[in-house]
C-alpha positions as a Markdown table, in Angstrom:
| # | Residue | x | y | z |
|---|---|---|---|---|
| 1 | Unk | -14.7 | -37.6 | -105.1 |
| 2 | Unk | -14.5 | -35.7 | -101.6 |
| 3 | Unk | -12.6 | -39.1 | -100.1 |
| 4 | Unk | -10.1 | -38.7 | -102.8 |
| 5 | Unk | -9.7 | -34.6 | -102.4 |
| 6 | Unk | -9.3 | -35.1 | -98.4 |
| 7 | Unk | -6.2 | -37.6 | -99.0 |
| 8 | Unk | -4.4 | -35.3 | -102.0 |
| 9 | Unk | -5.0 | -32.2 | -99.6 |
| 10 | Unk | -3.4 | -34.3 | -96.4 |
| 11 | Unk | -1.0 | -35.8 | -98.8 |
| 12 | Unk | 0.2 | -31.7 | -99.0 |
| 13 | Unk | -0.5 | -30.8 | -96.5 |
| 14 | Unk | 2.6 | -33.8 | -94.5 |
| 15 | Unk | 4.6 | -32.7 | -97.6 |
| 16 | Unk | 4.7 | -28.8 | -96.7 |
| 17 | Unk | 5.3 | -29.6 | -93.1 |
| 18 | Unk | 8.0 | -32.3 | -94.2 |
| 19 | Unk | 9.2 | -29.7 | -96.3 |
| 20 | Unk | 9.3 | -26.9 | -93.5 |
| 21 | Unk | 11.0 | -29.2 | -90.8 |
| 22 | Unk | 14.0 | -30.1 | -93.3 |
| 23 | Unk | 14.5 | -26.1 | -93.8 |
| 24 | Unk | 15.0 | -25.3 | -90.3 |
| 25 | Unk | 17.4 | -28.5 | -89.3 |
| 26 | Unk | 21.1 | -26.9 | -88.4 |
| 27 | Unk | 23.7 | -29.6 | -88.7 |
| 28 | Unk | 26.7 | -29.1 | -86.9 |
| 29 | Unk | 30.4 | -29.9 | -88.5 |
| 30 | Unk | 31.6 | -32.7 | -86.5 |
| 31 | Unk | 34.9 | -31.1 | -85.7 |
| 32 | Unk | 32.7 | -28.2 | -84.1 |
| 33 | Unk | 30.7 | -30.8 | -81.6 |
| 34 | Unk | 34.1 | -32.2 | -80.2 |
| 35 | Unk | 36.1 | -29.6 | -77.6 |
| 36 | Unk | 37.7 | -29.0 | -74.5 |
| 37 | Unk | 37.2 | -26.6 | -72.3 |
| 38 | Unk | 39.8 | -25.6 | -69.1 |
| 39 | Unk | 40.1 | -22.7 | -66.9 |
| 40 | Unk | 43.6 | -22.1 | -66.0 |
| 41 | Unk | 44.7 | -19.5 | -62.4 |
| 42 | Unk | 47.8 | -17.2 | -63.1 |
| 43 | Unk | 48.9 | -15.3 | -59.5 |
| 44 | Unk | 51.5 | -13.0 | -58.9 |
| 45 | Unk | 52.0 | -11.6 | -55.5 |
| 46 | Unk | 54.5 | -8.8 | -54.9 |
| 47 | Unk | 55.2 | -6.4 | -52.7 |
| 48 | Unk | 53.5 | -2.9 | -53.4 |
| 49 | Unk | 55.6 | 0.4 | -54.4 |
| 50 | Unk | 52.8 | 3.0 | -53.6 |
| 51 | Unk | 50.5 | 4.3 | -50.9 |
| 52 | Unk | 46.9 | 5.6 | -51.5 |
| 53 | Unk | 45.5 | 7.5 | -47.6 |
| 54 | Unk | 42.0 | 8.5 | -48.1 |
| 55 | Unk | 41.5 | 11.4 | -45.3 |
| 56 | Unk | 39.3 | 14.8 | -44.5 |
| 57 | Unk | 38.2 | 16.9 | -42.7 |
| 58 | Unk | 34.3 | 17.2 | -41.1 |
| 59 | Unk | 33.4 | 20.2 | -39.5 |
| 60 | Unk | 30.1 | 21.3 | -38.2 |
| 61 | Unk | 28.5 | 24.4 | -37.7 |
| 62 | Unk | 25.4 | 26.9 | -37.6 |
| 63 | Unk | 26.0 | 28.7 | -40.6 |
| 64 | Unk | 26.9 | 26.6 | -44.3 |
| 65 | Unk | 29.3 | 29.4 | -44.6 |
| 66 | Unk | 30.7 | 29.2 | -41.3 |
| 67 | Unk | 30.9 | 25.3 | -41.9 |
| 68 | Unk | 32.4 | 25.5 | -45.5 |
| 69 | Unk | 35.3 | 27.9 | -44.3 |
| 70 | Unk | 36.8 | 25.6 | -41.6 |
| 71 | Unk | 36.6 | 23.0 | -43.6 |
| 72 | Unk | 38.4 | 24.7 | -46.2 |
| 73 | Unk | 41.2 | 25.9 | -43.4 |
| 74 | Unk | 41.4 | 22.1 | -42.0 |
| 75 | Unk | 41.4 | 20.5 | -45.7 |
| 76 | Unk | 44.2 | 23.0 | -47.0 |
| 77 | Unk | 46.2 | 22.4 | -43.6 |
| 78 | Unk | 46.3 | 18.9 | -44.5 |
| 79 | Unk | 47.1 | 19.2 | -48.3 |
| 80 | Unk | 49.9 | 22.0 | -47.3 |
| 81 | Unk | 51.5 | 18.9 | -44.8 |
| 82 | Unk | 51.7 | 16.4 | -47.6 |
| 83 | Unk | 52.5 | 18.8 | -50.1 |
| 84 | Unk | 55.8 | 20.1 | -47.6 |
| 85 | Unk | 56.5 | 16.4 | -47.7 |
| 86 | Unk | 57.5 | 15.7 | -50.7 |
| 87 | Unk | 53.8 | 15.0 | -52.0 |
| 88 | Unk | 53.4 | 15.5 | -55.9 |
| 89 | Unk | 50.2 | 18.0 | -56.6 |
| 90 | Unk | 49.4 | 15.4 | -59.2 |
| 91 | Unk | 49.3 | 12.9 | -56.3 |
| 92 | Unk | 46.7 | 14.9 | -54.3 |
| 93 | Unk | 42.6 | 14.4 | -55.7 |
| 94 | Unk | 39.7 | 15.3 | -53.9 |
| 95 | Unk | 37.8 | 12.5 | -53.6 |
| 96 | Unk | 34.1 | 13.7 | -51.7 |
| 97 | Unk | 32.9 | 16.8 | -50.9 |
| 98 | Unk | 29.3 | 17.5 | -49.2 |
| 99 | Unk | 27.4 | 19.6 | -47.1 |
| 100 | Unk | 24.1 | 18.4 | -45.0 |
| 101 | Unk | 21.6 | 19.7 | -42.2 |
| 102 | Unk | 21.7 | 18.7 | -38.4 |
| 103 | Unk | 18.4 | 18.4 | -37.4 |
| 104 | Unk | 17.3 | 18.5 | -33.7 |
| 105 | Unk | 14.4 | 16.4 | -32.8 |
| 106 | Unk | 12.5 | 18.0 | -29.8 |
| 107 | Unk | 9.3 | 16.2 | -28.1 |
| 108 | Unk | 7.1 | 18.0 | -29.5 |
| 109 | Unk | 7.2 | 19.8 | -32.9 |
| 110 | Unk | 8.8 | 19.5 | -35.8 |
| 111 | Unk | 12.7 | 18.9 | -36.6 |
| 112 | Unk | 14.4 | 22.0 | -37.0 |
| 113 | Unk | 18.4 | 22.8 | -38.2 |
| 114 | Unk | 20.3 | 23.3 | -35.8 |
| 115 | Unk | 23.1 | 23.5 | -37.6 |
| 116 | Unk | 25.9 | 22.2 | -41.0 |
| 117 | Unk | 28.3 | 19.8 | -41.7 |
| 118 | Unk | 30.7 | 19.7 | -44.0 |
| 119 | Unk | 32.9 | 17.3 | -45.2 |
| 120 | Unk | 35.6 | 17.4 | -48.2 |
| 121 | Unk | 37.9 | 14.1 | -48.3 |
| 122 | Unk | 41.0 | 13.6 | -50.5 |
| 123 | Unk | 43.5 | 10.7 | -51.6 |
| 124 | Unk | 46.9 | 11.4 | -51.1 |
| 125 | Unk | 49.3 | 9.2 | -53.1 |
| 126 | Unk | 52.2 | 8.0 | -51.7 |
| 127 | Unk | 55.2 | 6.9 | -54.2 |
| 128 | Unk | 57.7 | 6.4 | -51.2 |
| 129 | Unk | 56.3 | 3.9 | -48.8 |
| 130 | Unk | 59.1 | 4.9 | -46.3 |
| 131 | Unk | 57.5 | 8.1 | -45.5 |
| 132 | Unk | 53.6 | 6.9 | -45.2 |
| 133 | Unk | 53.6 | 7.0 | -41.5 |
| 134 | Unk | 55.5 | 10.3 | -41.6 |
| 135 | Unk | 52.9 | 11.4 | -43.9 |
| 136 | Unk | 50.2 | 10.3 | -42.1 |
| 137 | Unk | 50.8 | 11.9 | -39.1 |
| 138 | Unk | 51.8 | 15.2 | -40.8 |
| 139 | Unk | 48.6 | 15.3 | -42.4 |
| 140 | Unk | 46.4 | 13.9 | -39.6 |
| 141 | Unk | 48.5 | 16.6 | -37.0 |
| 142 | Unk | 47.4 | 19.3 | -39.3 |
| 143 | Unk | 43.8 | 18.7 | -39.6 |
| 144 | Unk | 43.5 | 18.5 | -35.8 |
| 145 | Unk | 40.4 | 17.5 | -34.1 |
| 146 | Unk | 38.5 | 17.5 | -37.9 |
| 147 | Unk | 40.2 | 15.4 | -39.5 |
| 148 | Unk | 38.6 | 11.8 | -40.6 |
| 149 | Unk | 40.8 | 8.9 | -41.9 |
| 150 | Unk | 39.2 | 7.0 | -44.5 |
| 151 | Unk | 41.2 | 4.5 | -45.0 |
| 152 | Unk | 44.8 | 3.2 | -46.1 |
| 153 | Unk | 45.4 | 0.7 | -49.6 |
| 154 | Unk | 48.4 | -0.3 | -51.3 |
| 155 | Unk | 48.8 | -0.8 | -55.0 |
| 156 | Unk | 51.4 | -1.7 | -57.4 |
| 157 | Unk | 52.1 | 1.3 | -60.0 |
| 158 | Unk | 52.9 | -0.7 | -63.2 |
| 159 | Unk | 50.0 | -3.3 | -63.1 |
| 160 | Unk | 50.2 | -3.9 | -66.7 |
| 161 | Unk | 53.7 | -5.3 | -65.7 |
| 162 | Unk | 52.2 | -7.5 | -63.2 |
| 163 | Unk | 49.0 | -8.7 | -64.9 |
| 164 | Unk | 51.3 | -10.0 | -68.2 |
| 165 | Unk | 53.0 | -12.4 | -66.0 |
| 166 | Unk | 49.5 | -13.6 | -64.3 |
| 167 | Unk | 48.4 | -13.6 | -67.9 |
| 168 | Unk | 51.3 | -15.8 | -68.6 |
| 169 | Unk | 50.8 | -18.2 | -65.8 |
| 170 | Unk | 47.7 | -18.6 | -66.4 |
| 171 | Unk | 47.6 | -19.8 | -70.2 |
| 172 | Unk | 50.4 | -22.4 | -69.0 |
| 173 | Unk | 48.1 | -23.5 | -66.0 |
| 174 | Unk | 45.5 | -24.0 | -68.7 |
| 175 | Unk | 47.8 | -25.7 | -71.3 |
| 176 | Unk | 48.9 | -28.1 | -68.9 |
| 177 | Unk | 45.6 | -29.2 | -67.7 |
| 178 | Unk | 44.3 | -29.0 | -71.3 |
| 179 | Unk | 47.7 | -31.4 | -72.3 |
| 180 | Unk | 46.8 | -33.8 | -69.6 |
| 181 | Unk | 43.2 | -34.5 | -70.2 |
| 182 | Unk | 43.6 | -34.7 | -73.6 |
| 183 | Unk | 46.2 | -37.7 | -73.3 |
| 184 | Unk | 44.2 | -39.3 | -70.9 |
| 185 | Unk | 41.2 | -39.3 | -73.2 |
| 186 | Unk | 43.2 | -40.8 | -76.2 |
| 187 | Unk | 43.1 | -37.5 | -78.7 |
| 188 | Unk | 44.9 | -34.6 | -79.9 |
| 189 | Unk | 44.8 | -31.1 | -78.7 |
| 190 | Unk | 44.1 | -28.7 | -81.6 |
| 191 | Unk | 44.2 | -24.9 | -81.5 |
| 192 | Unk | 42.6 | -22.8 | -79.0 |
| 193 | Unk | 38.5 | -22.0 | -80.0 |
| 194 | Unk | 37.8 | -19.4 | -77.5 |
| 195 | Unk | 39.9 | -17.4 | -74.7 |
| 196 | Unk | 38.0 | -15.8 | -72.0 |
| 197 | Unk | 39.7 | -13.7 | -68.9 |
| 198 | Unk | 38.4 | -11.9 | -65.6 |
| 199 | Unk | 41.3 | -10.3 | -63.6 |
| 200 | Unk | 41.4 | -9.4 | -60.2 |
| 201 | Unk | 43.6 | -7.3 | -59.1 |
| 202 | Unk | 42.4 | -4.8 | -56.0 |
| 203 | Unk | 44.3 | -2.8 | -53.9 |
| 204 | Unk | 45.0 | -4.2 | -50.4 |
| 205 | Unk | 43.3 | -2.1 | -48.1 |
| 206 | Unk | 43.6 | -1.3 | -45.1 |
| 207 | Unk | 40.3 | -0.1 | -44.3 |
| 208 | Unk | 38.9 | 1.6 | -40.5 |
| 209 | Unk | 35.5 | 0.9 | -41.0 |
| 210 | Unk | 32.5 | 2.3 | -43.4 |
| 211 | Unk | 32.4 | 6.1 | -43.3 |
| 212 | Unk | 35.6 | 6.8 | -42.0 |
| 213 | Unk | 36.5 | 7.0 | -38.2 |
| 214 | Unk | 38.2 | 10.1 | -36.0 |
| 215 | Unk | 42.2 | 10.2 | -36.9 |
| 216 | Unk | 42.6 | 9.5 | -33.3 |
| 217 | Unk | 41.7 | 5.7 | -33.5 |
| 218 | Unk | 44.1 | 4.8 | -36.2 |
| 219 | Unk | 47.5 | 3.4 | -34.8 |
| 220 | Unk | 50.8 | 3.8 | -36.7 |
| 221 | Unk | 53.2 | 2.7 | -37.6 |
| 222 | Unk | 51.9 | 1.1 | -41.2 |
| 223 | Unk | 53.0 | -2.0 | -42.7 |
| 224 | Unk | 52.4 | -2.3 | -46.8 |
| 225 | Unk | 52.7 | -6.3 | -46.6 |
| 226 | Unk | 52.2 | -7.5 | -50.1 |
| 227 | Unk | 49.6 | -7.4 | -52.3 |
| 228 | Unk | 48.0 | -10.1 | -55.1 |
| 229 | Unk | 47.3 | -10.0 | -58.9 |
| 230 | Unk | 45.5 | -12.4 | -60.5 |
| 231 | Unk | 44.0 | -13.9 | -63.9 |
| 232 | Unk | 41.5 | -16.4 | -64.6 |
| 233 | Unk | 41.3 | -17.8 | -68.2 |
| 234 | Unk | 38.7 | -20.3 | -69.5 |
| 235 | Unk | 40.2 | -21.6 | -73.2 |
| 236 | Unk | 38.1 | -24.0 | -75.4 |
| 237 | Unk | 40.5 | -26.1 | -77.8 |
| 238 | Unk | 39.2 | -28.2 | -80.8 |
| 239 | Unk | 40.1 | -31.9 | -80.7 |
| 240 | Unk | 41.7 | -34.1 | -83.0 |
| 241 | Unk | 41.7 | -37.7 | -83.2 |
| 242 | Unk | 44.8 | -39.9 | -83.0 |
């Protein structure tokens, strides 16, 4: 008897596991296994209709309140230039605004302050590209010897505008490549599967360097040039057989 149990209970036992392996198969539809997949490149560049200047003021001093008042004097001096030229309040954000310790380092001891500096930056948006150097100047005049120039970018005000056209461009660059392939390949192209999109669309800077540099080094006059908006989209399409 215990040779004819052992082959009933492996007989089950390749059963259950036969039984187990069917449950977890996943068959997929034919029409799902068959695709293409294209990415198509949509770029617009135009010229740019507004101005962003990132500048400040940094001021040192013994006291934090000594430091934080001529700040305050040198960053109002320059929001009072742009403002008088035709600068929008709207247009004027503070973008940074700290206060740290100098530290002296003697021979022998321990560091000790010596001193504050404070530094408050803002972004001053330009809608007239005309007047950015005047602007610049004005505001760079005004906060004198503290005053810090972040940087300059240009930008495009409507981007929505811009990026339906790259969006545009881009489907038809994908379409096309899409239409080719499948003809070479003998089949049908069915409907779109999938649509995936990354846009790039900076600002073109103009940038002086990380942490800003003396208004002094920065030469004007400034020339916007043109700036670029584009979209990548990667579209699946189901096949179909001729």
């Amino acid at each position: 008897m215990r040779p004819l149990t052992l082959t009933v209970l492996l007989a089950a036992f390749l059963f259950a596991a036969a039984a187990c392996g069917d449950e977890t198969t996943v068959v997929v539809p034919a029409n799902e296994q068959t695709g293409l997949t294209v990415t198509g490149i949509g770029e617009i560049v135009t010229e740019p209709d507004i101005a962003r200047i990132g500048i400040g003021v940094e001021v040192q001093r013994t006291t934090v309140g000594e430091a934080r008042e001529a700040a305050a004097a040198a960053a109002n001096a320059i929001i009072r230039a742009a403002k008088d030229r035709g600068v929008a309040e709207r247009d004027i954000q503070t973008t940074a605004l700290a206060i740290y310790p100098v530290y002296e380092y003697p021979e022998r001891g321990a560091p000790r302050i010596v001193g504050y500096t404070f530094t408050n930056m803002v972004e001053i948006k330009v809608r007239d590209l005309a007047r950015v150097s005047e602007i610049l100047d004005a505001a760079v005049e005004a906060g004198g010897d503290a005053a810090r120039l972040q940087g300059i970018s240009f930008d495009v005000e409507d981007r929505d505008a811009v990026l339906e056209r790259a969006r545009e461009a881009a489907m038809n660059d994908a379409r096309r490549k899409a239409e080719q392939l499948a003809a070479l390949a003998g089949v049908r192209l069915g409907a779109p599967v999938t649509i995936d999109e990354v846009v790039s669309a900076p600002p073109t800077p103009k940038e002086l360097g990380r942490g800003g540099a003396p208004a002094a080094d920065v030469a004007t006059p400034i020339e916007p040039g043109t700036t670029s908006i584009s979209v990548q989209v990667t579209v699946r399409w189901g096949l179909e057989s001729d």
